[in-house]
VOLORO-445963 format. One record per residue (C-alpha): residue number from 0; residue in one letter; x, y, z. Coordinates in steps of 0.2 Angstrom, whole numbers. Example, Ala and Ser with C-alpha at 12.3 -4.5 7.8 and 13.67 -1.06 7.14 Angstrom:
# VOLORO-445963
REC  resi  resn      u      v      w
REC     0     A     62    -22     39
REC     1     S     68     -5     36
END
This chain:
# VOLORO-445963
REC  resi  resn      u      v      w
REC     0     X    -29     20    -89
REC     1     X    -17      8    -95
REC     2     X    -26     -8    -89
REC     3     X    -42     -2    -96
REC     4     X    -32      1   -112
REC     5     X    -27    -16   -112
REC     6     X    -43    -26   -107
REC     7     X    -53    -15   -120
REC     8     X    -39    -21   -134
REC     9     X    -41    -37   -129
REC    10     X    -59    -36   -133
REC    11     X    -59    -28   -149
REC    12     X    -46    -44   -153
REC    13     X    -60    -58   -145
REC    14     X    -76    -46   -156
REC    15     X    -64    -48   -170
REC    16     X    -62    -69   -170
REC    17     X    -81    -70   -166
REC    18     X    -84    -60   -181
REC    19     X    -74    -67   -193
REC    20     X    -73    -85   -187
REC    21     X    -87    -89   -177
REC    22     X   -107    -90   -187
REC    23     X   -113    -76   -177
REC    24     X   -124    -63   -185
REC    25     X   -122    -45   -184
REC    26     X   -136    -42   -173
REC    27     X   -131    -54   -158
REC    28     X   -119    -42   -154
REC    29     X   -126    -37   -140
REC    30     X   -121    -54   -132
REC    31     X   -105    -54   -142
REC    32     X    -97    -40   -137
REC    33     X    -99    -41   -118
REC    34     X    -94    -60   -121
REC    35     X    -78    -53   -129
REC    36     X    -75    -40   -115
REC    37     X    -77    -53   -100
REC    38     X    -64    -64   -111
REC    39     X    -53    -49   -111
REC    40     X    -55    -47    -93
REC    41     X    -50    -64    -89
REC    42     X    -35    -65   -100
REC    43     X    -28    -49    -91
REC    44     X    -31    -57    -75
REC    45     X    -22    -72    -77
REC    46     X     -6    -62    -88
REC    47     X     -6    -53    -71
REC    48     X     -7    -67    -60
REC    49     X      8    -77    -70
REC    50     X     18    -61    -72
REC    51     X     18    -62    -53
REC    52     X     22    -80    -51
REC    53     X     38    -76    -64
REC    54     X     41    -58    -56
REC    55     X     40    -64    -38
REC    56     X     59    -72    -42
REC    57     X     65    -54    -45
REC    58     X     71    -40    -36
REC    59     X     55    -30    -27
REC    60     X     59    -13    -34
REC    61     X     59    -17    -53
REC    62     X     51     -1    -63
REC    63     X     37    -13    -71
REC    64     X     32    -21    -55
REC    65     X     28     -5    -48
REC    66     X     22      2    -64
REC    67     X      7    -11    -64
REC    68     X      6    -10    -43
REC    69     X      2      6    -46
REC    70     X    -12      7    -60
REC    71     X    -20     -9    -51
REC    72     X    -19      2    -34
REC    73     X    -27     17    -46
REC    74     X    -43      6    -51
REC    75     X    -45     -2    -33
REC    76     X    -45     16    -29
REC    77     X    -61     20    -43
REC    78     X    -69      2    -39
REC    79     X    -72      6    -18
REC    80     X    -76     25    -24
REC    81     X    -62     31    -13
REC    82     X    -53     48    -17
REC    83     X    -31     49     -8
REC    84     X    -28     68     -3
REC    85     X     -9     69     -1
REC    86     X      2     82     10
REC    87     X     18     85     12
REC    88     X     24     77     -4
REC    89     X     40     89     -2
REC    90     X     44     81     16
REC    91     X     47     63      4
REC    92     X     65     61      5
REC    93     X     77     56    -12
REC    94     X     87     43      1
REC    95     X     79     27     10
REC    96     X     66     31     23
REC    97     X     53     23     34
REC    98     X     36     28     36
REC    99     X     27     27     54
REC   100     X      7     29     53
REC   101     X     -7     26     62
REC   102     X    -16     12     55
REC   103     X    -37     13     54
REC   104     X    -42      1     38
REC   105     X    -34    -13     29
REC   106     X    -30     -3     17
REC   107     X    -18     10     25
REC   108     X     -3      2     15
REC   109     X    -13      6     -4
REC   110     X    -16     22      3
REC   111     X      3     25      8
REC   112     X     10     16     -9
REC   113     X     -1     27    -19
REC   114     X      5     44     -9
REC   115     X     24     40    -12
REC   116     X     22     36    -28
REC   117     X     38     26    -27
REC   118     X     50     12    -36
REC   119     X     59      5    -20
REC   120     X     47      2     -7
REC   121     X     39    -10      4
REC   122     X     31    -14     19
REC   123     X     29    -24     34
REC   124     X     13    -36     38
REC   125     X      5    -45     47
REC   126     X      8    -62     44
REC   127     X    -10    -68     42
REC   128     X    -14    -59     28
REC   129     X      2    -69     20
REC   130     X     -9    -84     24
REC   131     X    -20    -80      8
REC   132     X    -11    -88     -8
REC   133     X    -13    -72    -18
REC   134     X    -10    -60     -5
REC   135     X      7    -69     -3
REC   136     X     13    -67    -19
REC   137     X      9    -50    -20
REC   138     X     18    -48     -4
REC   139     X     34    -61    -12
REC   140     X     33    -50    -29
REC   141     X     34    -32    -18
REC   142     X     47    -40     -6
REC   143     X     35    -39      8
REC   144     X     40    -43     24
REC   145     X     27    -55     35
REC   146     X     28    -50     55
REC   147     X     21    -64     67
REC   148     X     18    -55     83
REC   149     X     12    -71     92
REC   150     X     29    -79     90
REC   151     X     44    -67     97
REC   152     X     58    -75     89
REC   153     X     48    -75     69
REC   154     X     45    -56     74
REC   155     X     62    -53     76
REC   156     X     70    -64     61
REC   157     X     55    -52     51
REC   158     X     64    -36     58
REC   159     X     82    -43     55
REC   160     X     77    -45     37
REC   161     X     69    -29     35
REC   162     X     83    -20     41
REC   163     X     94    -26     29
REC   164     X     81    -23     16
REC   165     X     83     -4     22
REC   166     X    100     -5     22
REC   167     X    102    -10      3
REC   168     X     90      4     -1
REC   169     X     72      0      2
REC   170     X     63     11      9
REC   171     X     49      2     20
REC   172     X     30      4     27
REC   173     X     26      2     46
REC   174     X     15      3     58
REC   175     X     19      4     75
REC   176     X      3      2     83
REC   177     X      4    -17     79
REC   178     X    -13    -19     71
REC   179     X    -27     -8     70
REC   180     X    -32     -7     89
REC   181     X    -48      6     87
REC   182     X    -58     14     74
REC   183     X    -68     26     86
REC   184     X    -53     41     83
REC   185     X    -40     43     72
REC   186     X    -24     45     82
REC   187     X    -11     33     88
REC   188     X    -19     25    100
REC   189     X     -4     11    106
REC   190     X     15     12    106
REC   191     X     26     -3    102
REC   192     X     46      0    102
REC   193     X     53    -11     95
REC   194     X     46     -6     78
REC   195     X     59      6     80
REC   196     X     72     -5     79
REC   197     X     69     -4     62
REC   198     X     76     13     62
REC   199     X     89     14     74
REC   200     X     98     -3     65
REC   201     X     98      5     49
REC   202     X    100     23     50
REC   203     X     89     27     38
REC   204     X     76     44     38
REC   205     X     59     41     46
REC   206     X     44     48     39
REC   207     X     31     53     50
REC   208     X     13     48     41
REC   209     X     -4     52     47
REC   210     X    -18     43     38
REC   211     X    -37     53     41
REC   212     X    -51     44     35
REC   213     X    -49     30     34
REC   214     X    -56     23     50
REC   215     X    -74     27     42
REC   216     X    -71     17     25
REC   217     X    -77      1     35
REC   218     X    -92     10     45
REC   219     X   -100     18     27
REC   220     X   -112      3     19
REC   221     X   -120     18      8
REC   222     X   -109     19    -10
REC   223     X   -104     35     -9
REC   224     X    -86     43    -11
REC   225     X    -75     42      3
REC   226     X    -60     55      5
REC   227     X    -45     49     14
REC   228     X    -31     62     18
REC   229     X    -13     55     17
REC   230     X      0     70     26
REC   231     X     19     66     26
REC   232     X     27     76     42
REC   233     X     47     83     40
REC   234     X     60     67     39
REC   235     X     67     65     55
REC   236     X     86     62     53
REC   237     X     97     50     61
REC   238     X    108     64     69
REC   239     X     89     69     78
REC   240     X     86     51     86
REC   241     X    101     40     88
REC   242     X    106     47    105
REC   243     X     87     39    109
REC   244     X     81     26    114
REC   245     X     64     15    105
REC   246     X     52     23    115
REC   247     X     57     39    117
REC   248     X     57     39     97
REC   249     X     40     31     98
REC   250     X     35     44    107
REC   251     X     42     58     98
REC   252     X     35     48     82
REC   253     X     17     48     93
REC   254     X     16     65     96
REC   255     X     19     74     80
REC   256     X      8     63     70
REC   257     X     -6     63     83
REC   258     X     -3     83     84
REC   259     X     -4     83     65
REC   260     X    -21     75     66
REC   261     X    -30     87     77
REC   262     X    -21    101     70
REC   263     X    -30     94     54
REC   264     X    -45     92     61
REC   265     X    -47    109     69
REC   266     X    -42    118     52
REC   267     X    -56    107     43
REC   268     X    -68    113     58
REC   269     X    -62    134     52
END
């Protein structure tokens, strides 16, 4: 509410000057007043976008940044009609973590941000979504980390430097399956190790996710509400996985968010 707040302040100030300075009458207020609110609009847009360019200098996990992630993440959510069930709120841990989830839509990470409801996260992309000029200074404001999987060695500087993210405190948003690989069901469908690294160099919790609904939000043309369940699975500590390996973690990971999504399914079927 805050934005709208805003914008609708900026146009009561914009109504205001045409009133008083500019030879409109009272009864072209009907084009005035809309004028005044797309002015509003606009001036909020670029305070947002130069607030970036200023804020992407800072630390990621400055109260404001997220304070304004998360109210423009609220109103994306209202825009594409799309309503976040959250689960498992209690499994979030007070110390760093790192989410694992299955990955359906381009919008997994909104969905995830907005489930945590967090100051010191981030999250690892791919690398051509870094190619778009605003998308990279969203991602350079939030301290998001671009992952090249074509090139071997930029994948593994990307990991490097999230681990040290992690290990100063940032928690951190992944997915394992290295991209979205089917939208036909809603499980894990691929298992890539080394995104696992992450959390056996830096010790930090890992946060089973399961995303449900997600998948469809492409397939649906109609405008009509779309429900998208986000469901946080128990941490698992270090002492639980360090005497693994990557892929036995993967597969540990696999299995109890892939069993969590059938589970859920067959519950929603009772």
């Amino acid at each position: 509410m805050y934005f709208l707040f805003i914008i609708l302040l900026l146009t009561a100030g914009y109504s205001t000057l045409f009133w008083f300075f500019v030879d409109l009458s009272k009864y072209f207020m009907f084009l005035w007043v809309p004028v005044s609110f797309i002015l509003g609009f606009i001036t909020f847009a670029l305070y947002l976008y130069f607030y970036m360019l200023i804020a992407s200098h800072t630390r990621p996990n400055k109260r404001h940044k997220h304070f304004l992630l998360r109210n423009t993440v609220f109103w994306s959510l209202v825009i594409f009609h799309v309503k976040v069930t959250v689960i498992g709120k209690e499994n979030i841990p007070d110390e760093t973590f790192i989410v694992y989830s299955n990955h359906k839509s381009n919008m997994d990470p909104i969905f995830i941000y907005y489930a945590l409801h967090t100051d010191s996260v981030t999250a690892i992309g791919k690398s051509t979504l870094f190619k778009n000029h605003f998308m990279k200074l969203i991602g350079n404001t939030f301290g998001a980390i671009p992952l090249n999987r074509e090139n071997d060695r930029e994948a593994a500087k990307a990991i490097i430097k999230a681990i040290g993210d992690v290990k100063k405190g940032m928690s951190m948003i992944i997915f394992p399956e290295g991209g979205i690989k089917t939208r036909d069901v809603e499980e894990m469908v691929n298992l890539r190790a080394g995104a696992y690294k992450l959390a056996t160099k830096s010790g930090a919790k890992i946060l089973p996710c399961a995303i449900i609904g997600s998948s469809q939000i492409k397939k649906k043309r109609r405008i009509k509400r779309k429900n998208v369940t986000v469901i946080f699975y128990k941490p698992i500590d270090k002492e639980e996985y360090q005497k693994m390996n990557t892929t036995e973690i993967g597969l540990m990971v696999e299995d109890i968010i892939n069993n969590g999504i059938k589970g859920y399914g067959q519950d929603e079927q009772k």
